[in-house]
N, CA, C and O atoms as a DFTB+ gen file, in Angstrom:
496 C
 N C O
     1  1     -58.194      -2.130      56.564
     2  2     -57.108      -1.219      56.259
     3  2     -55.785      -1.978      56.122
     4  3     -55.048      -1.613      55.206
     5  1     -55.377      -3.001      56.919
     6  2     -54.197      -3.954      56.976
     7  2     -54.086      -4.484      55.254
     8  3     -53.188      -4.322      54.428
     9  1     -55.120      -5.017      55.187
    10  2     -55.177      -6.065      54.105
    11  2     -54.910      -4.796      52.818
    12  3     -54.199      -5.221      51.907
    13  1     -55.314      -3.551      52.671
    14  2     -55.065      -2.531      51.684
    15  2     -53.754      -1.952      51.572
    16  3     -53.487      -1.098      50.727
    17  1     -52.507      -2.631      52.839
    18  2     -51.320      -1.904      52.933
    19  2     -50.852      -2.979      52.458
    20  3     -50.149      -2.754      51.473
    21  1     -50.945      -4.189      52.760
    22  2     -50.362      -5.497      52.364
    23  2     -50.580      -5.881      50.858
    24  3     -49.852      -6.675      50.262
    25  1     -51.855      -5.118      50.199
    26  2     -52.187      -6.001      48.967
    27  2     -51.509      -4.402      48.062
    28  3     -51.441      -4.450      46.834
    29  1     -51.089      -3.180      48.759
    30  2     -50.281      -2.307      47.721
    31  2     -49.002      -2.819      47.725
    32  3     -48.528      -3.000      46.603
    33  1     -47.996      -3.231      49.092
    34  2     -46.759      -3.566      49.237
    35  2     -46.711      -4.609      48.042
    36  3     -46.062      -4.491      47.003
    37  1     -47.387      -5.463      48.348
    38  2     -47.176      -6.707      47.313
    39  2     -47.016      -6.393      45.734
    40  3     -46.368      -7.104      44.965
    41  1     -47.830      -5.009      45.310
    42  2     -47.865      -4.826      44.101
    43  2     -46.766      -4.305      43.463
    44  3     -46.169      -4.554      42.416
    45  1     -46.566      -2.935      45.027
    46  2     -45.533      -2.346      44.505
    47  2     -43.862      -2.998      43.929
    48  3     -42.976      -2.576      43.186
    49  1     -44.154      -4.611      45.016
    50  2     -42.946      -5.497      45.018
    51  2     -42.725      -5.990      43.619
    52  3     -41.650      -6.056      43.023
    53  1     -44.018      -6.353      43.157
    54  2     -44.306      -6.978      41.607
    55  2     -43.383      -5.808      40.438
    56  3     -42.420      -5.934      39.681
    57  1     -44.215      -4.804      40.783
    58  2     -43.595      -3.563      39.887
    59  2     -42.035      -3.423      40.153
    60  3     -41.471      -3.206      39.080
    61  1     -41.327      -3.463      41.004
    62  2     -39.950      -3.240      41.267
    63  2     -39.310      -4.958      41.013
    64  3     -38.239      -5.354      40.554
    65  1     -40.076      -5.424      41.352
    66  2     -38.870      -6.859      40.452
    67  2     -39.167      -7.202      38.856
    68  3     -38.403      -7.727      38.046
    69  1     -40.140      -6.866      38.722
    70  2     -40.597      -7.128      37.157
    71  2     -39.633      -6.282      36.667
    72  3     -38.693      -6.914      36.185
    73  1     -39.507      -5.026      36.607
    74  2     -38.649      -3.750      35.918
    75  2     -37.251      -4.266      36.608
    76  3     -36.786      -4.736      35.570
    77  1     -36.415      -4.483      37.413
    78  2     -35.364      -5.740      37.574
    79  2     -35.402      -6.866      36.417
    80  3     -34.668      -6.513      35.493
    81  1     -35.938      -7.940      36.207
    82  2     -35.957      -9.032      35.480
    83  2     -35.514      -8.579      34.048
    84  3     -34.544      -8.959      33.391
    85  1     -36.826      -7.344      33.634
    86  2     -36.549      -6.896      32.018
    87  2     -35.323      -6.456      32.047
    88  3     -34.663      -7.015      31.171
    89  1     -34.653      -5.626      32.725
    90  2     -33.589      -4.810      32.598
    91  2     -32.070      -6.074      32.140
    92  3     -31.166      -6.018      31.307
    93  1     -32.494      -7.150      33.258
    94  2     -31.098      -8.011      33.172
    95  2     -31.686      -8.782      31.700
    96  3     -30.730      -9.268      31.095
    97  1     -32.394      -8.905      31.317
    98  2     -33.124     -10.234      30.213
    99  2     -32.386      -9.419      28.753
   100  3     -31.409      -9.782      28.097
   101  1     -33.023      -8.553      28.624
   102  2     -32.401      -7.907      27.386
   103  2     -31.373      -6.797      27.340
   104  3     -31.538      -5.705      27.885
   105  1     -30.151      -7.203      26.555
   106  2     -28.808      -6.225      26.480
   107  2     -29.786      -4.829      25.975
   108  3     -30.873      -4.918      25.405
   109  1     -29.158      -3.696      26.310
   110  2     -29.422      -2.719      26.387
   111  2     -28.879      -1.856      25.079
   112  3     -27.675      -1.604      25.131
   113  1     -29.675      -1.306      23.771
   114  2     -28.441      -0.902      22.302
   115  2     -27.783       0.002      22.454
   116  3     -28.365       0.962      22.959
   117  1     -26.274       0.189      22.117
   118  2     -25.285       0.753      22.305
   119  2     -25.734       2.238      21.702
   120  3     -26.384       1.951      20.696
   121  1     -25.711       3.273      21.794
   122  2     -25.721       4.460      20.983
   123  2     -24.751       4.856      20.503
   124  3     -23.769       4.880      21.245
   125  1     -24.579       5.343      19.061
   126  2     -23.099       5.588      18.181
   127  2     -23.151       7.040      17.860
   128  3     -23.480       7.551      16.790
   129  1     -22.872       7.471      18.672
   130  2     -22.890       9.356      18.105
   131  2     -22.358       9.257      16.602
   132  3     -21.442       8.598      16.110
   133  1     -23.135      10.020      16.139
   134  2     -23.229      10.293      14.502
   135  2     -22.823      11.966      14.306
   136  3     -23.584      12.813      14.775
   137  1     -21.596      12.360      13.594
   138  2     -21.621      13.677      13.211
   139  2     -22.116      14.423      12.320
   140  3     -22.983      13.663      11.890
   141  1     -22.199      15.262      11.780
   142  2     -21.958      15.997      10.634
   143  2     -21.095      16.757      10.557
   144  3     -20.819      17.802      11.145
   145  1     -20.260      15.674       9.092
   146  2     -19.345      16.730       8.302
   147  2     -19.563      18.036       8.038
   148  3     -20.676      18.534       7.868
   149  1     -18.487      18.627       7.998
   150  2     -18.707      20.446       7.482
   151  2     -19.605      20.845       7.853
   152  3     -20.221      20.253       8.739
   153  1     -20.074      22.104       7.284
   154  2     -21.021      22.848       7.765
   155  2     -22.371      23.267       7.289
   156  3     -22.185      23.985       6.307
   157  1     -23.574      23.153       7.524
   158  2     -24.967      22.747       7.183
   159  2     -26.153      24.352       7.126
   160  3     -26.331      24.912       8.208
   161  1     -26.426      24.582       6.636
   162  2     -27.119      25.929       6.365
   163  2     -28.575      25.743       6.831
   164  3     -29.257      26.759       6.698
   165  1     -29.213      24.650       7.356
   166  2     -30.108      24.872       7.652
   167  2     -30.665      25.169       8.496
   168  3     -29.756      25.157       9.326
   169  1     -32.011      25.626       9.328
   170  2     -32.099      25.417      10.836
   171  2     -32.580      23.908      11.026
   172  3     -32.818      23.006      10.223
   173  1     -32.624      24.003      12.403
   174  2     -32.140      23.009      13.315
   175  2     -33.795      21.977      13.076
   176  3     -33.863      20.769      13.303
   177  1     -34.704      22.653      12.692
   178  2     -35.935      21.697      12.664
   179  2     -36.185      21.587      11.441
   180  3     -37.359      21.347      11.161
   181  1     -35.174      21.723      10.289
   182  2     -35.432      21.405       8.874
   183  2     -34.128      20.703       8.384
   184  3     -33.905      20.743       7.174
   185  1     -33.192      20.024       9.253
   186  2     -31.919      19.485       9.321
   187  2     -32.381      18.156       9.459
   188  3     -33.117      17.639      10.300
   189  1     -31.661      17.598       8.221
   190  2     -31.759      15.622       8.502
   191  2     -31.084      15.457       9.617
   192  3     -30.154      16.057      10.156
   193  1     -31.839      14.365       9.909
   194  2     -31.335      14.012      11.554
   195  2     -30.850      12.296      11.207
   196  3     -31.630      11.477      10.720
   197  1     -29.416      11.997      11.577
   198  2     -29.173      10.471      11.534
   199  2     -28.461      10.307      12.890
   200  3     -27.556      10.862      13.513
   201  1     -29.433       9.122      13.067
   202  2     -28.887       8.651      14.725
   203  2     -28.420       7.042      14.534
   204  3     -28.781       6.321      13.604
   205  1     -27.629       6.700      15.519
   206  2     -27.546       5.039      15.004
   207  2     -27.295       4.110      16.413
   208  3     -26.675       4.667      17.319
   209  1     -27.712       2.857      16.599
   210  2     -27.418       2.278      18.102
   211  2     -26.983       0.908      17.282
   212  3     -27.454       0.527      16.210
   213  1     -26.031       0.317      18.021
   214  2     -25.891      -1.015      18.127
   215  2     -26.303      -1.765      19.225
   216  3     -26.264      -1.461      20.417
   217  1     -26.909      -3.302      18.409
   218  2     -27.730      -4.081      19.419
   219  2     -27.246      -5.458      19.064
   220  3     -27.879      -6.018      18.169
   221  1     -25.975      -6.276      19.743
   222  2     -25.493      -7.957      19.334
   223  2     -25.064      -7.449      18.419
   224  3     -24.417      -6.404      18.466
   225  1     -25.412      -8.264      17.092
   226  2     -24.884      -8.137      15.841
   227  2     -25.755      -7.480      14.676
   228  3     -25.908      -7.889      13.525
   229  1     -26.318      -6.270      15.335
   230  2     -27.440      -5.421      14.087
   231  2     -27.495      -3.830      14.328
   232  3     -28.179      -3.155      15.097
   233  1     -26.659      -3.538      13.519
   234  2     -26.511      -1.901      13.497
   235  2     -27.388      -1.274      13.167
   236  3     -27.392      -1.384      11.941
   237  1     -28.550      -0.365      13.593
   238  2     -29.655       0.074      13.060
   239  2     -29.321       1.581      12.968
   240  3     -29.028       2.314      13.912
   241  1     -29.418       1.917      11.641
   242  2     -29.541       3.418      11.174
   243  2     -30.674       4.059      11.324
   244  3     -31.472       3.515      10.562
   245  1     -31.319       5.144      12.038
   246  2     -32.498       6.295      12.060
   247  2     -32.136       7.166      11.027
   248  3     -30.925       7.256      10.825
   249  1     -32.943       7.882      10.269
   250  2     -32.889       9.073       9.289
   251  2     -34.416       9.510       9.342
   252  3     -35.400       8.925       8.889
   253  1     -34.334      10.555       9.938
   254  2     -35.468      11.492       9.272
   255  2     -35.222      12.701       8.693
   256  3     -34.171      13.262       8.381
   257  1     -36.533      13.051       8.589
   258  2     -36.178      14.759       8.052
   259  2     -35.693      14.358       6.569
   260  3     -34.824      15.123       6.149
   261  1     -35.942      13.661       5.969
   262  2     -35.225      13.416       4.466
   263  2     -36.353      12.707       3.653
   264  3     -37.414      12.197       4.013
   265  1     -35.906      12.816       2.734
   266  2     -36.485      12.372       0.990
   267  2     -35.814      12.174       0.129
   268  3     -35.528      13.101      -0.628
   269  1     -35.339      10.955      -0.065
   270  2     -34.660      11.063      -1.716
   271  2     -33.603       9.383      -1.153
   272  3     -34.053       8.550      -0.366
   273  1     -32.297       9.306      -1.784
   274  2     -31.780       8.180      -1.917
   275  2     -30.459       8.206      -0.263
   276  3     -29.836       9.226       0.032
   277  1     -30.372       7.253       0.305
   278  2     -29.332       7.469       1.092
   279  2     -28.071       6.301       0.551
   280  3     -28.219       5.346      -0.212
   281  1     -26.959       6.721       1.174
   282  2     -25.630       5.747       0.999
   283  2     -25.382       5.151       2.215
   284  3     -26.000       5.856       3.013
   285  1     -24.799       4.198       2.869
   286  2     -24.131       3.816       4.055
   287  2     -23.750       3.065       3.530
   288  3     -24.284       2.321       2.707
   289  1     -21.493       3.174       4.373
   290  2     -20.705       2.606       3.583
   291  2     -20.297       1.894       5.167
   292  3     -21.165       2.238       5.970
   293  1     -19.386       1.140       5.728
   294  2     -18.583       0.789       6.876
   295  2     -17.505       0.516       6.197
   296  3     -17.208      -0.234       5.266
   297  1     -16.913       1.378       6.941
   298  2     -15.049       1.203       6.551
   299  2     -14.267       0.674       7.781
   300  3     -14.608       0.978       8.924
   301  1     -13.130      -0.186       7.492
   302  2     -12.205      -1.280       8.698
   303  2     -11.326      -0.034       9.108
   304  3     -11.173       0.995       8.449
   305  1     -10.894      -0.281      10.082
   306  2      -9.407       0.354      10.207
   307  2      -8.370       1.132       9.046
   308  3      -7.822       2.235       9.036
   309  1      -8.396      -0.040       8.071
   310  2      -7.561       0.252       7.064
   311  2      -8.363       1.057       5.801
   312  3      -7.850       1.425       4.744
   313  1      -9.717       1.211       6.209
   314  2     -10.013       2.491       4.976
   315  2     -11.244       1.402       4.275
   316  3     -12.411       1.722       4.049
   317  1     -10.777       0.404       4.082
   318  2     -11.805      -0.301       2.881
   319  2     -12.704      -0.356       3.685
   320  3     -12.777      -0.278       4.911
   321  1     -13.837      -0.594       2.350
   322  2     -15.360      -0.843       2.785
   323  2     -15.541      -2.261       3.133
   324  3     -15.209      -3.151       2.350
   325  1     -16.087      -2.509       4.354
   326  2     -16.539      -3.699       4.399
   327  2     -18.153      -4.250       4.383
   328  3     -18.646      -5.372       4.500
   329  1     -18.681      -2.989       4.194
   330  2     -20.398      -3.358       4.390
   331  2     -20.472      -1.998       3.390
   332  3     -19.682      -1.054       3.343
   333  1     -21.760      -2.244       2.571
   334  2     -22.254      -0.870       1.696
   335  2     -23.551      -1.124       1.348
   336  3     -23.804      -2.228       0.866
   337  1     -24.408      -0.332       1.495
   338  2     -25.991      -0.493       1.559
   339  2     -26.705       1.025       0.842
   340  3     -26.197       2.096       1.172
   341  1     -27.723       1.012       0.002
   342  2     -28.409       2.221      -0.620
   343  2     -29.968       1.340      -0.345
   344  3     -30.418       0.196      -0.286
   345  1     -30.498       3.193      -0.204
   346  2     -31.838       2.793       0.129
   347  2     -32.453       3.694      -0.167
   348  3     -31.653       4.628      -0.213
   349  1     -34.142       4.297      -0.598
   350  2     -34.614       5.111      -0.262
   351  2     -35.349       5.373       0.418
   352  3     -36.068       4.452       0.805
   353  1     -35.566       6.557       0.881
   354  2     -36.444       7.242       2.161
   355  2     -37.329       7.702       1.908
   356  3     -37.564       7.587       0.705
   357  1     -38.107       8.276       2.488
   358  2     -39.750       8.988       2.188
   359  2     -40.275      10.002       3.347
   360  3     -41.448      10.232       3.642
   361  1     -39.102      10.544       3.921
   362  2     -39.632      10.920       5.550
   363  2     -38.744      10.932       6.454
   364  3     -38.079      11.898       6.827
   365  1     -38.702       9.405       6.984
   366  2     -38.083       8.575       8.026
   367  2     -37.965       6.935       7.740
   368  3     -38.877       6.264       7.256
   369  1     -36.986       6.553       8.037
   370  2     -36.749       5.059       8.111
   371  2     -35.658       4.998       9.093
   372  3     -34.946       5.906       9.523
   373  1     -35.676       3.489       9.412
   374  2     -34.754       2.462      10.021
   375  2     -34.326       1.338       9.461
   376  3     -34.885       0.248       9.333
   377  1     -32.773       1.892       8.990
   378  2     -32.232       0.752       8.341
   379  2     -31.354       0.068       9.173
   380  3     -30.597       0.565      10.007
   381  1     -31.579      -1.685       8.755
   382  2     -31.131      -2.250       9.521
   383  2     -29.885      -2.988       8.989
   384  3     -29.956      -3.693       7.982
   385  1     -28.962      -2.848       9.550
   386  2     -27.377      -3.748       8.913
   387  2     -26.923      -5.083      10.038
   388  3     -26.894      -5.130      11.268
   389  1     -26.616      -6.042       9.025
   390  2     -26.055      -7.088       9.614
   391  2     -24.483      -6.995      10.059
   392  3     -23.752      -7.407       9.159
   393  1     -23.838      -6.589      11.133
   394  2     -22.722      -6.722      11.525
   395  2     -21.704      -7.900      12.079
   396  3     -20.480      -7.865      11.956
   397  1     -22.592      -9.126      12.820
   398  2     -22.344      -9.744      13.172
   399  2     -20.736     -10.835      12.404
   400  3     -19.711     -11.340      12.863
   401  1     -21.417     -10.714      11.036
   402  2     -19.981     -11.053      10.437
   403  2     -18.383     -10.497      10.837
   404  3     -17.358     -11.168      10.955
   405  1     -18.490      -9.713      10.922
   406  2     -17.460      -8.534      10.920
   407  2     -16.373      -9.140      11.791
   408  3     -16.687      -9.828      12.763
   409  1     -14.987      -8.884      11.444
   410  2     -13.868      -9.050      12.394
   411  2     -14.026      -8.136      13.844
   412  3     -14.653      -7.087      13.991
   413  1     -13.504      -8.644      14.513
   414  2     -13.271      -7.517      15.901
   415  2     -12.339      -6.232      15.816
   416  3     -11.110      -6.184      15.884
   417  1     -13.130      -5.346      15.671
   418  2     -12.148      -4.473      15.670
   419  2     -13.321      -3.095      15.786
   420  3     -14.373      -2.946      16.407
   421  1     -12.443      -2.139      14.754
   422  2     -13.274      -0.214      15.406
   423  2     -13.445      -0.137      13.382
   424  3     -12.673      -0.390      12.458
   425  1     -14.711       0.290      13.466
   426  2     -15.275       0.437      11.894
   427  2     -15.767       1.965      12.063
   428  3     -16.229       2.516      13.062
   429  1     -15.536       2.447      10.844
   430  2     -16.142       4.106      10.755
   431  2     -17.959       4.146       9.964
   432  3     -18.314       2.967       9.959
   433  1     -18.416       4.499       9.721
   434  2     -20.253       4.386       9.373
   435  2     -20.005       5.340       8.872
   436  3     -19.350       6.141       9.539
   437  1     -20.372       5.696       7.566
   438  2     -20.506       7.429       6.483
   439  2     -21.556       6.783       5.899
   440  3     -21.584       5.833       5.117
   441  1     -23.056       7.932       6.768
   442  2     -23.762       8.104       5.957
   443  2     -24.354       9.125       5.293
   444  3     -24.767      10.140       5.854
   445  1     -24.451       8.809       3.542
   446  2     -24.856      10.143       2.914
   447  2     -26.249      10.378       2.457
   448  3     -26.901       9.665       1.693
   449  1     -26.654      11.621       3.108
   450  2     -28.459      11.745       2.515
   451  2     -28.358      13.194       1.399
   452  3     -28.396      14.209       2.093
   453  1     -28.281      13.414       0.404
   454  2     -28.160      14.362       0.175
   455  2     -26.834      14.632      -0.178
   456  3     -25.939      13.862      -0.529
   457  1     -26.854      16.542       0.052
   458  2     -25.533      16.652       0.292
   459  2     -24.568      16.620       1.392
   460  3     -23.449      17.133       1.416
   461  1     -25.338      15.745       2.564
   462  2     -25.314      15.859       3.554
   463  2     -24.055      14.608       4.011
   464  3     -24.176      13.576       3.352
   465  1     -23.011      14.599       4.939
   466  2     -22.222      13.699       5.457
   467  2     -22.575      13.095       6.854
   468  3     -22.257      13.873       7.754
   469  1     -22.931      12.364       7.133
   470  2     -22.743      11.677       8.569
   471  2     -21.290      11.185       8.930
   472  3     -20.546      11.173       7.949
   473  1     -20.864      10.882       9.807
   474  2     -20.090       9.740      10.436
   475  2     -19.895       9.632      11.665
   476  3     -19.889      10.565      12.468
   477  1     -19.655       8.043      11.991
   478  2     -19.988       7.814      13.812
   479  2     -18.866       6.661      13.579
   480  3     -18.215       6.218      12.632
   481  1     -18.975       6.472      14.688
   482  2     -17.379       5.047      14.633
   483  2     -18.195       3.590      16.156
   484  3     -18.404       3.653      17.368
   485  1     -18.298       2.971      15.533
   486  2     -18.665       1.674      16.360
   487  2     -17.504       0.727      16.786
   488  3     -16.548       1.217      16.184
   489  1     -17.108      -0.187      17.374
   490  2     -16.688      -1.428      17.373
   491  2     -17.088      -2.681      17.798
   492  3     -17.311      -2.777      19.004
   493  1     -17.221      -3.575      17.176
   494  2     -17.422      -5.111      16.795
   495  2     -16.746      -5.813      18.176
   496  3     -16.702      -7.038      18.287
């Protein structure tokens, strides 16, 4: 019975420092609340859905619920575009953007599926 309390403690120890180690090893991706512009007529389980996280230097866009061509523009502070990307969808994808270039600062994300507007605001 000893040796069955000693050989769970030990495991349970494994399990609680292992889940420690991962946690500090890899940065954790930022989540960028994404809006929608104006106002959307659909219900809520037939509504494109765009979500977006930052991770280092790689902004990854989610879109589902869609079909057809998307836009994503990043605009600086001052309005201009500094990143612009088109893609198409089929469903769902994850598009991935290189940010790492980018000056330090607060960038706006508009993405368009449809007639649809996103926007979320990150910073570099």
């Amino acid at each position: 019975m000893e040796k069955v309390k000693l050989v769970i403690s030990f495991l349970l120890f494994l399990l609680f420092t292992s889940s420690q180690v991962k946690a500090n090893c890899f940065p954790a991706a930022k989540s960028i609340p994404m809006h929608r512009k104006g106002t959307h007529i659909y219900a809520r389980s037939l509504a494109q859905c765009v979500t977006a996280e930052q991770e280092a230097s790689t902004l990854m866009i989610k879109i589902s619920r869609f079909v057809g061509q998307v836009q994503i523009n990043i605009y600086d502070a001052n309005g201009n575009v500094v990143l612009m990307s088109a893609d198409v969808i089929d469903g769902e994808k994850i598009i991935s953007q290189d940010v790492g270039d980018l000056p330090v600062g607060t960038y706006t994300i508009v993405v368009t599926i449809g007639n649809s507007v996103f926007v979320g605001t990150m910073s570099v």
